[in-house]
N, C-alpha and C positions, 0 to 999 in steps of 0.2 A: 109330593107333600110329606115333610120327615113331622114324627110325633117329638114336641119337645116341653121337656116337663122345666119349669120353674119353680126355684125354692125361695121364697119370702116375696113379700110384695110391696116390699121397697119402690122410691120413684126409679131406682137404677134399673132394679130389675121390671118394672111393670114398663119404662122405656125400653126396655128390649123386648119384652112380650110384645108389645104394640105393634112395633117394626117389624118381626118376626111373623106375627100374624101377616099381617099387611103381604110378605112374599108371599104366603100361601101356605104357613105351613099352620099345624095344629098344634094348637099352645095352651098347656094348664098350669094354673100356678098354684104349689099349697103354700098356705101361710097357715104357719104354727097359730097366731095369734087370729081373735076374731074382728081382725078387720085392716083395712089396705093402709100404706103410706108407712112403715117402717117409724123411722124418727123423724115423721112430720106430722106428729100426734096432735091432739086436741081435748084442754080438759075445761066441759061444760057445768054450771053447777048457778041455779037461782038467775036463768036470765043473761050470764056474763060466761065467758068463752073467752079462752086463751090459747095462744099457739107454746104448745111444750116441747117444739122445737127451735128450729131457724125462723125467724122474725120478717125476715128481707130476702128478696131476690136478687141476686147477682149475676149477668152476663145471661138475659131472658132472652136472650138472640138461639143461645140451647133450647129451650120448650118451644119458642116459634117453628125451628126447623124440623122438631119429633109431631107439632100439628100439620104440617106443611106436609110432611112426607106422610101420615096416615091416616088420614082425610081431608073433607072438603074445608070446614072450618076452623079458621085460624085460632091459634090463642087467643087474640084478643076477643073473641067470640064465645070463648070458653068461663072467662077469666079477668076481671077488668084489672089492666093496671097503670100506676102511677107510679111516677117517681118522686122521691121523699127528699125534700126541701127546705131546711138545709138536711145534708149528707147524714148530718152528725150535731151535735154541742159538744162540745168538750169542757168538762170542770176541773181543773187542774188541782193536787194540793194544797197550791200556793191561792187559790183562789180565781186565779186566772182563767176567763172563759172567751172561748171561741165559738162561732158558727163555722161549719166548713159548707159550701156549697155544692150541689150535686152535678160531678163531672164535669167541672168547671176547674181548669190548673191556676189560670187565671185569674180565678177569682178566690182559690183556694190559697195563692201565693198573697194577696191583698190581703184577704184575713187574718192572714198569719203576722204579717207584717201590722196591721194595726191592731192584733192584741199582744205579740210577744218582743216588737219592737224591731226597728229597722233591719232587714240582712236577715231576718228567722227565714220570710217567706223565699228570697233568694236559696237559702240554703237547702230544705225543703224541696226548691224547684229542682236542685243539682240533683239531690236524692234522686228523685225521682226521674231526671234523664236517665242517670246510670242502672235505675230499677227499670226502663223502658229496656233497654242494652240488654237484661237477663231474660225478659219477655220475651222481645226478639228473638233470642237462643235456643229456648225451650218451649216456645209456647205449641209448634207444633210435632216434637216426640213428645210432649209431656203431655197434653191435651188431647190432638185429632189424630194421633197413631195410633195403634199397638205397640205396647212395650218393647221396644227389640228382644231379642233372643240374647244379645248381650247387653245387658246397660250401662257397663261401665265408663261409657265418654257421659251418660248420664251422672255420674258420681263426682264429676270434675266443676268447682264451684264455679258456676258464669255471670255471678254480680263481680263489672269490673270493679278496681281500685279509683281511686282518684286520680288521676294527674300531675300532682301538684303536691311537695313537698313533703311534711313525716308520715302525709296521709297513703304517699306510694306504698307504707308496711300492707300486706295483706289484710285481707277484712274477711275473719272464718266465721262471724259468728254478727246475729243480728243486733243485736248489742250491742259489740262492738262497733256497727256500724252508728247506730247513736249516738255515742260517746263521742266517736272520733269524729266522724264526719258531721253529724248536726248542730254538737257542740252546747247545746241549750237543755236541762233537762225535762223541759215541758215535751220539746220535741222528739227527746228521746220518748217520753212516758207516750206519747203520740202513736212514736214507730212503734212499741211493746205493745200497744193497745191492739192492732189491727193483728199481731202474732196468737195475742194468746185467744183472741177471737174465734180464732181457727183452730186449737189447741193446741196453738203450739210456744213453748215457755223460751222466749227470746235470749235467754241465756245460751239454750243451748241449741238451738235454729237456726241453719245458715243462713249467710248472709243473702242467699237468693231467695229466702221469704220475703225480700224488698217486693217480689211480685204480687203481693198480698195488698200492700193498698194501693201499689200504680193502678193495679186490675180495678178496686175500687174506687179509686178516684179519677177513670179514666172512663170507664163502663156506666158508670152507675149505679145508684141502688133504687131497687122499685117494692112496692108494697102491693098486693093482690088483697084486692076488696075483698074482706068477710075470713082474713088469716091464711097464712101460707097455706092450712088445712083445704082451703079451695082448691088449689093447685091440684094436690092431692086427689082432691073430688074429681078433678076433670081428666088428667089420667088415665083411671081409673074407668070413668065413665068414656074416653076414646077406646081400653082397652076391650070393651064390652061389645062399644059398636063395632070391633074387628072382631069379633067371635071370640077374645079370650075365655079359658073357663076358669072361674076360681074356685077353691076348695078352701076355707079358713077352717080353724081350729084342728089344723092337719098337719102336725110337726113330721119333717122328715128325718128319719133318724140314720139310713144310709145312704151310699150311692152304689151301685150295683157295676158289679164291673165282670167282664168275660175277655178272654182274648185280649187284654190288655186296654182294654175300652172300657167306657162310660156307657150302661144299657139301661139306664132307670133309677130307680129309684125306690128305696123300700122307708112304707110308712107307720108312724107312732102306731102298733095295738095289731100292726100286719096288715098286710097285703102290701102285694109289687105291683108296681107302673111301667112297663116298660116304653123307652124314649129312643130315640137317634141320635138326641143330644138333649145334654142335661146343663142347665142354666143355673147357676148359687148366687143369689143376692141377698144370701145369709151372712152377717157379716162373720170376714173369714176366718178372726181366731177363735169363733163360735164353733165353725164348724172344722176348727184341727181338735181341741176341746174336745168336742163330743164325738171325735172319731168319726165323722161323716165318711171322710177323707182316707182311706186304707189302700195304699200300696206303697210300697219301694221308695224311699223319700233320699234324693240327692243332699248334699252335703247343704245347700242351701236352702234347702226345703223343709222346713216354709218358710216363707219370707213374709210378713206384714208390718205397718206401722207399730212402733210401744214407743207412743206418747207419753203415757200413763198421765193423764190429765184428761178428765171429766166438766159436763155443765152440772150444776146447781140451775134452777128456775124458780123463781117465788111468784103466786099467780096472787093480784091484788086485788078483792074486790070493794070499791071506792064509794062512797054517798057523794052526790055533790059532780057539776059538771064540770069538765076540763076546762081548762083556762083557754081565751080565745086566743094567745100567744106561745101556746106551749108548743115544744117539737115532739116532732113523731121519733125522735133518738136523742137520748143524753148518754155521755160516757161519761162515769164520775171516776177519776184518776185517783188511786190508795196512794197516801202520806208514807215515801220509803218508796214508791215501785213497786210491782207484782201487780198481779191481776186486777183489772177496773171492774166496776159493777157497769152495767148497761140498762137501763129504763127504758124501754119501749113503754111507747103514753097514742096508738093510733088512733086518730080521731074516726071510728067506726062504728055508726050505731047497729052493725050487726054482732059486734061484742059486749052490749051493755045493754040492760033491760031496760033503760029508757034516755033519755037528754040528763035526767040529775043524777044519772050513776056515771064510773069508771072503769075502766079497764085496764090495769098496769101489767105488764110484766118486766118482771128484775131478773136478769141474766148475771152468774160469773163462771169463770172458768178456774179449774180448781186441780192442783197434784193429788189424785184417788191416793186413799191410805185408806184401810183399816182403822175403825175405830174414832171414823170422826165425827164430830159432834155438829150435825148439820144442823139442828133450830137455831143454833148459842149461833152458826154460821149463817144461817138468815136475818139472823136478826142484825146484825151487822149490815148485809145486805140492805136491809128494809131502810138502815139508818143511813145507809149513806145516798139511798135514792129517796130520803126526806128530805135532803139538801136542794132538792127539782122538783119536788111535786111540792105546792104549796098544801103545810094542814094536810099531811099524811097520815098522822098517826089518829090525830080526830077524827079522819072522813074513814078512818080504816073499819069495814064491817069483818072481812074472815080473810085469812089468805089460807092458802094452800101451795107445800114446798113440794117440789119434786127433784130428788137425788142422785147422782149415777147409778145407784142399786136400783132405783127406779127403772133407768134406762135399762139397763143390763136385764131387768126382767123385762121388758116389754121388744129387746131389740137384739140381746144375747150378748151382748159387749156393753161394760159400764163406760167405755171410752168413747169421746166422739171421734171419728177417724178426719184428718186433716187431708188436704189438697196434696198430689206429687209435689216432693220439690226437689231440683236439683242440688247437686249437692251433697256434703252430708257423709262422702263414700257410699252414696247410693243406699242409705239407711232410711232415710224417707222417700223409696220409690213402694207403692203398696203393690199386692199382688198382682202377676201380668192375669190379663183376661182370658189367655188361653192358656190351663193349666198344663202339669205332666201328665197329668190321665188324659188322651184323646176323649173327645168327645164332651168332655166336661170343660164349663167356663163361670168366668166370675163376670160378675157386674156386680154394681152398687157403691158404693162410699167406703170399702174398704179394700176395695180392687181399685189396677188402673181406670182413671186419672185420679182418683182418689177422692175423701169428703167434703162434701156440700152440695146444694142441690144442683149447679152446675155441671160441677163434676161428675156428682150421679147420672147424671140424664148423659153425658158424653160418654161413660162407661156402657150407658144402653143400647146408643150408635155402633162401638166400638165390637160390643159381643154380636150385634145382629152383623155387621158386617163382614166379620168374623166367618160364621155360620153360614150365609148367603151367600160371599164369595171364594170364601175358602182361602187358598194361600194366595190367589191373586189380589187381596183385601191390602188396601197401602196406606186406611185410615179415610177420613171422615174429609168431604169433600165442602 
């Protein structure tokens, strides 16, 4: 049984503590902060509760297989979920609205054709064969492996070209893929929308971010009764029933290293932990930052995501009940392009103090600067998610805005960190799980496979497998 200390208690990292316990070894985790789930926060206040991170579940075949493996009771025993129907609304500049349907191509190439007119949803469809193509390529180095040791056939862009005439020029950039290949700009504002969702700003995103909505419009999207914050809870609560121990309000400020190894851990105010191996699902240019991280760094070292693009969240507290036709997602499309606001409206009476109240949250993703004027930038927000909420600003009791300086205190990065993608010259592949120090590893959303809760929870796979098998580990089965 090896002692292994865990730093933050992220879903990435408390997915690895799980599994880790589960082999038999002995697992504690500190978190800096006073309490679990990293950026799948929760802010309560008079009755109404909002999720102040990710909204939606994507590709929950991941947290099935982390209950499946470390105990008796499933997810869905933990956790109630559905899938959100339609996918999406979309509100275009021009006026123009759609439904998209949930993991339906089918039904999503019909919609599109009767709101943007004959040959959208065709073209659409193509998209999305050729976004199927880059899946195929990558989805298992980029998702159920370990990083290779070299990733540069990683770096090489795997969304094909077209086929077919000026569109054979290469396609570098996701944008570009809009342009040229969908031809419509609602569809482009479509393609941009699912990029910057993830943070990442489709100007300058390869073009194998295509994988970003095949995955969602192929998988699905699901909502967990009572806010993604549930997930979280249950986690949390698997991690308990396997003897994890938790320590909060316990920043760790180094890693301890002898003989060229990772041997513990040393904490905020003193005192050493020592480990057999040491677990960071602190996110990692937190912990280059603050020098957690001290030895001999290769020419490449360190390597992580700089998106530099942050969430904005505006939490809405409503008088007044939801409309019996309203969706659980609108995406309102900016006049010009750039970033959509997002309205999540779920009909959940565990975030609303009774049937005549609300629960809104407004989502956008935003280029972090210095010195920006985030109310004057809600308020904007708020205006454009009055365009879908009927009598917004009448029914409006309080809101409450939360910033990437928010994040960045509660997570140690104001950035959200995005999904691997290939591509790029290998510039968005995030840290491998198994560092240069022996012994020390990453998990979480800013290590491989990289951000969102998916991705997290396969990074958790990825370090326990890691750890348990050692070099014979060939990835996630």
């Amino acid at each position: 049984m090896a002692r292994i200390v865990v730093i933050g208690a992220g879903l990435g990292a408390m997915a690895a503590a799980a599994r880790l316990a589960v082999a038999g070894h002995r697992v504690t985790v500190y978190e800096q902060g006073a309490t679990y789930g990293g950026a799948v926060g929760r802010y309560a206040r008079d009755g109404f509760a909002f999720d102040t991170g990710p909204g939606l579940l994507h590709l929950p075949a991941v947290y099935r297989d982390l209950f499946v493996k470390t105990g008796k009771e499933p997810l869905e025993e933990c956790v109630a979920l559905t899938q959100v129907d339609p996918a999406a609304r979309h509100v275009f500049a021009d006026g123009t609205r759609v439904d998209l349907p949930n993991a339906s191509r089918a039904g999503t190439v019909a919609a599109l054709d009767a709101a943007l007119g004959a040959g959208a949803g065709e073209r659409w469809g193509d998209f999305l064969t050729r976004a199927r193509e880059a899946w195929d390529r990558t989805r298992r180095p980029l998702l159920e492996e370990p990083q290779p040791a070299d990733p540069a056939p990683l770096a090489r862009e795997p969304y094909p070209a077209p086929k077919a005439g000026l569109l054979r020029r290469p396609t570098r950039t996701l944008a570009q893929v809009g342009a040229r290949e969908l031809r419509d700009p609602r569809l482009a504002a479509l393609l941009d929308a699912y990029a910057w969702s993830y943070g990442f700003d489709p100007a300058g995103a390869p073009a194998s971010a295509a994988v970003l909505p095949y995955m969602e419009q192929t998988f699905g999207s699901w909502y967990v009764a009572g806010g993604l914050r549930a997930l979280a809870d249950a986690v949390y609560e698997r991690c308990r029933k396997r003897r994890v121990e938790f320590v909060f309000d316990t920043p760790v400020v180094d890693v301890l290293e002898k003989d060229g190894r990772a041997v513990g851990v040393w904490l905020d105010g003193g005192g050493e932990v020592a480990a057999d191996h040491v677990v960071s699902g602190a996110p990692v240019p937190a912990l280059y930052r603050d020098q957690v991280v001290e030895w001999e760094r290769g020419e490449d070292w360190p390597r992580h995501q700089v998106l530099g693009t942050g969430r904005v969240t505006v939490c809405l507290a409503l008088r007044g009940a939801r409309e019996a036709d309203a969706v659980h997602r609108t995406v309102v499309h900016a006049e010009g392009g750039g970033p959509a606001v997002t309205v999540l409206r779920p009909d959940d009476p565990a975030l609303r103090p009774d049937a005549d109240h609300e629960a809104v949250t407004v989502t956008a993703t935003v280029r972090t600067a210095p010195g920006q004027e985030w109310e004057a930038f809600a308020d904007r927000m708020v205006e454009a998610a009055g365009r879908e909420v009927p009598g917004l600003r009448d029914r409006l009791l309080w809101r409450h805005v939360r910033t990437p300086e928010d994040v960045r205190r509660d997570t140690g990065a104001a950035e959200v960190p995005g999904p691997a993608l290939a591509g790029a010259g290998g510039r968005l592949l995030p840290a491998a799980n198994r560092s240069p120090l022996p012994g020390l590893y990453f998990a979480g959303g800013w290590s491989h496979p990289g951000g969102g809760l998916a991705h997290a929870g396969m990074s958790g796979a990825l370090v326990a497998g890691l750890i348990v098998e050692g070099a014979d580990f060939r990835g996630s089965q």
